[in-house]
C-alpha positions as CSV (number, residue, x, y, z in Angstrom):
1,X,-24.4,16.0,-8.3
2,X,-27.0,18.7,-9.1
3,X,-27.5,19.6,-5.6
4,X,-23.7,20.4,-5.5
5,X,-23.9,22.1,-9.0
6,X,-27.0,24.7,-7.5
7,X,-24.5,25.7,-4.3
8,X,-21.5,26.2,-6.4
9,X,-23.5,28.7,-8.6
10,X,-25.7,30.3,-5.6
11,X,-23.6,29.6,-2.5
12,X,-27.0,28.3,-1.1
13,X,-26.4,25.9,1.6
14,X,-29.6,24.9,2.0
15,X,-30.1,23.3,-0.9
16,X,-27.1,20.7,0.6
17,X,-28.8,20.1,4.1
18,X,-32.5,19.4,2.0
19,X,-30.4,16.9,-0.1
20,X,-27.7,15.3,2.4
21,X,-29.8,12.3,3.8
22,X,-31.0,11.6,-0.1
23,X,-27.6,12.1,-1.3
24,X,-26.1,9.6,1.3
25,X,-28.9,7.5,0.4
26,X,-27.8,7.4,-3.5
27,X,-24.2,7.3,-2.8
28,X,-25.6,4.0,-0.2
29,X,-26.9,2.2,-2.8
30,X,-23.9,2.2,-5.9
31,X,-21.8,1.2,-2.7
32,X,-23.9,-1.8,-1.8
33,X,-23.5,-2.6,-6.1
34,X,-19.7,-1.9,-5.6
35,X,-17.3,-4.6,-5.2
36,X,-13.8,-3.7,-3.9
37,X,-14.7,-0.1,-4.2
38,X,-15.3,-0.8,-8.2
39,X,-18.7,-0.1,-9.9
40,X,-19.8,-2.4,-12.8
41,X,-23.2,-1.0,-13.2
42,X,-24.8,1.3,-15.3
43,X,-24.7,2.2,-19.5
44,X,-21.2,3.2,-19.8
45,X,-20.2,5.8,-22.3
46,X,-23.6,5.5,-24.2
47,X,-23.7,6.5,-27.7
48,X,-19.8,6.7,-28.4
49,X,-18.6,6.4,-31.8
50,X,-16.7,3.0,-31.9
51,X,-16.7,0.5,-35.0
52,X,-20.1,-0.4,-34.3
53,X,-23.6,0.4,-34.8
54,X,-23.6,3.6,-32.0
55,X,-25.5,2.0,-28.5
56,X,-24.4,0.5,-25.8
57,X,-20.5,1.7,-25.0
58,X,-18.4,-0.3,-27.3
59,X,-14.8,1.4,-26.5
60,X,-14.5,2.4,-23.0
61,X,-15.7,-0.7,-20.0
62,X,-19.3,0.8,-17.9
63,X,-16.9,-0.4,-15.0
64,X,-14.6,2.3,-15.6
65,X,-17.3,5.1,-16.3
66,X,-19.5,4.0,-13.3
67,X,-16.3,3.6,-11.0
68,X,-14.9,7.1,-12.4
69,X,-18.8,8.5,-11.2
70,X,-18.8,6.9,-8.2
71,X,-15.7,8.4,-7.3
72,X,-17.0,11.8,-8.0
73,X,-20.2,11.4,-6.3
74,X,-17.6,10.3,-2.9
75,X,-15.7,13.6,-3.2
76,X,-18.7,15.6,-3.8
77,X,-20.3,14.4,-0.5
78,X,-17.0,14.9,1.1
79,X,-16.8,18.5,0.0
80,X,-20.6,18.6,1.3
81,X,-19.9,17.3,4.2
82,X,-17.2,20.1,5.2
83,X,-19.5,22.6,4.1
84,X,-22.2,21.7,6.2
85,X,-19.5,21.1,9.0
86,X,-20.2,16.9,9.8
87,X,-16.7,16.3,10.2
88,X,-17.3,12.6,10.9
89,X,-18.7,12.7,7.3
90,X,-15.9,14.5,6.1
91,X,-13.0,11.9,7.2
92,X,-15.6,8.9,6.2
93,X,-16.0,10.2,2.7
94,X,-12.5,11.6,2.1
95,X,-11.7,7.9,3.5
96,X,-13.8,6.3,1.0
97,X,-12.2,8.6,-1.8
98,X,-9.1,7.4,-1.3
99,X,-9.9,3.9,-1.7
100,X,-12.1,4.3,-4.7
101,X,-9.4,6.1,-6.4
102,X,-6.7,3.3,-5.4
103,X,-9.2,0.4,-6.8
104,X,-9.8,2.6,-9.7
105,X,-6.1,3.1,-10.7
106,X,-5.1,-0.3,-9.8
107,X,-7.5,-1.9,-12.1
108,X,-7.4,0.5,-15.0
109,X,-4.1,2.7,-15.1
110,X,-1.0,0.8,-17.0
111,X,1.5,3.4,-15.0
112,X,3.7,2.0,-18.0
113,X,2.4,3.1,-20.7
114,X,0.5,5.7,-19.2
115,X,-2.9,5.1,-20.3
116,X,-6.5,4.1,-18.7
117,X,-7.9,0.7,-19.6
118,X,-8.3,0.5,-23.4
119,X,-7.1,4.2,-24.1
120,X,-10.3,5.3,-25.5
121,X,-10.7,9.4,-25.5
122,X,-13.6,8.5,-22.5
123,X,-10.9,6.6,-20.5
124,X,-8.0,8.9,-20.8
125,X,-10.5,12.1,-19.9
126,X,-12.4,11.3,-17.0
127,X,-9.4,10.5,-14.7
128,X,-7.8,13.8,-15.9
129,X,-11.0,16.0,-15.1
130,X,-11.9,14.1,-12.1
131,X,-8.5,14.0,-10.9
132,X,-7.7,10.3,-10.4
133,X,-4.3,10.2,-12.1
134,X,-1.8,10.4,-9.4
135,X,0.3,13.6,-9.7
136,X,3.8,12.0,-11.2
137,X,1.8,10.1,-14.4
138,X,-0.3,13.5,-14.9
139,X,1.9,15.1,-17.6
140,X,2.1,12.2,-19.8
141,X,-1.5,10.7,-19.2
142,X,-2.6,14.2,-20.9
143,X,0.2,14.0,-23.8
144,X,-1.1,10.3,-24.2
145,X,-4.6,11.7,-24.5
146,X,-4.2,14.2,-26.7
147,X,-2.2,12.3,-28.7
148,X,-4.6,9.9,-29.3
149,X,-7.1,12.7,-30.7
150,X,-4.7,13.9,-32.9
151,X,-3.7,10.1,-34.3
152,X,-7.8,9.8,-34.8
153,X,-7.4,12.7,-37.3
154,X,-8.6,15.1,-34.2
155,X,-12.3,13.2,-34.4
156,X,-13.9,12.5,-31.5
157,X,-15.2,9.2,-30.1
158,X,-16.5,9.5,-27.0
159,X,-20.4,9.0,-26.1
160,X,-22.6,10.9,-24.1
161,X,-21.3,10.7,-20.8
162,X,-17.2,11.2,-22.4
163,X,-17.9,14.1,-24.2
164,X,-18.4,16.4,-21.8
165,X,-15.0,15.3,-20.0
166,X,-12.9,15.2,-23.4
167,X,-14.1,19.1,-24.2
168,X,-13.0,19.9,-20.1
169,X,-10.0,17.6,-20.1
170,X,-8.5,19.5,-23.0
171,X,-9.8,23.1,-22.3
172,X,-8.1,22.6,-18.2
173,X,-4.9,21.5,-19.7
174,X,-4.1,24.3,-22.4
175,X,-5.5,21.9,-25.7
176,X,-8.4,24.0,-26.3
177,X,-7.7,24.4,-29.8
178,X,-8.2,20.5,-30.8
């Protein structure tokens, strides 16, 4: 990730050839800890605010956080590898997108009821931001989230690695005010 963070803010693309091969190699090994393209591994939503004692994530599942990641980290080296023009990369990793965001939705999206696993503020935000929802549940996934905000008397739950995607989540969709 923070090799793709330094070239979005400096345009440097050298920073993405010194890190490719290490990046693949990262990307390598939560594949070879994936199972049907879905990543149990990891601490989860660390330090969210549930009925418990604050640790280990108590609302949203690690699978869902780690899968959600692991997602990002495919599109990321897709996008790397267009800028640093390895189009066999490219259409391997956009491949592999596509299928982590098909396990992904198929495990945790209720299309129903238009929520993410158990609806916690972590699992309705990260497939906003990351943009795993697919484009006719979008609309009401982000009513659904912010509803659940406001029904939590606009307190937050989410942990250390939710946060950040509840602030975005609600600042990209016109809810910066809650």
């Amino acid at each position: 990730i923070l090799p793709y963070q330094l070239f979005l803010w400096y345009g440097d693309t050298s920073i993405l050839k010194k890190s490719w091969n290490m990046m693949k190699g990262y990307f390598n090994y939560l594949s070879k800890k994936a199972v049907n393209y879905i990543l149990d591994y990891g601490l989860g939503d660390w330090y969210d605010l549930g009925p418990e004692k604050p640790g280990f994530s108590q609302l949203t599942p690690i699978a869902l956080t780690a899968t959600a990641t692991y997602f990002y980290d495919a599109c990321i080296l897709k996008n790397v590898a267009n800028v640093i023009r390895d189009n066999k990369a490219y259409i391997d990793y956009n491949n592999i997108c596509t299928k982590i965001k098909q396990a992904f939705n198929n495990r945790f999206f209720d299309s129903i009821r238009c929520i993410y696993s158990t609806g916690s503020q972590t699992a309705m935000a990260m497939p906003i931001v990351l943009n795993l929802v697919p484009e006719k549940y979008k609309d009401r996934v982000i009513k659904n989230f912010v509803d659940l905000i406001i029904k939590n008397n606009y307190s937050l739950t989410a942990g250390d690695i939710g946060f950040y995607y509840v602030l975005k989540a609600l600042a990209d969709n016109g809810y910066s005010e809650i």
